[in-house]
C-alpha positions, 0 to 999 in steps of 0.5 A: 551481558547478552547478545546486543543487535545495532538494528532492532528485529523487524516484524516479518511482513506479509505481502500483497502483489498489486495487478489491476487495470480498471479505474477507480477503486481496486482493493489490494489488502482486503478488510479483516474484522477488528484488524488495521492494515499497516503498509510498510512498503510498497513498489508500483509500476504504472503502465499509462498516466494515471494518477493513484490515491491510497484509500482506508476503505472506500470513503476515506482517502489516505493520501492525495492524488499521486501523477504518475507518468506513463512507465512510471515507478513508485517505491516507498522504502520501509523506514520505521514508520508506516506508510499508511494505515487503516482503520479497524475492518477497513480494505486496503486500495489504490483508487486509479484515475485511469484504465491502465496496468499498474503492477507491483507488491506491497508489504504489509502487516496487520493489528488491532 
């Protein structure tokens, strides 16, 4: 009988830093031909209120409006499941309500 691991081997993830500070609509991953983006983890610092939406392209919203609280932080943890995916040739964004820092990284991988 060969080698057996507790955890499965996870997918090795490629990684996005997060630095904008307009309002509106901010590409992090950007779109790839016939490719979904599938975030895994994310950690994000806000420097202002603001809130954050997470987008499949610039259309289609992929979770509601998140309030974050001056100097407020944000992490999503790998967990086995994606936290948000976009659909084939679609961008990556965090839509800020606000003209403020927001800082971090993301970890992703992509599919098709």
């Amino acid at each position: 009988m060969g080698a057996q691991f507790l955890y499965p081997r996870m997918q090795i993830l490629l990684t996005a830093p997060v630095s904008f500070s307009g309002a509106g609509d901010n590409t992090i991953v950007a779109a790839v031909a016939s490719t979904r983006i599938v975030v895994d983890r994310i950690f994000l610092v806000v420097a202002a209120a603001t809130n954050l939406t997470f987008k499949d392209g610039a259309a289609t919203a992929l979770s509601g409006a998140v309030p974050m609280a001056a100097n407020g932080g944000l992490t999503f943890d790998t967990t086995g499941e994606p936290w948000f995916t976009t659909t084939l040739g679609n961008a990556f964004i965090i839509n800020s309500s606000a003209g403020i820092q927001v800082s971090g990284q993301i970890y992703y991988h992509l599919t098709t």
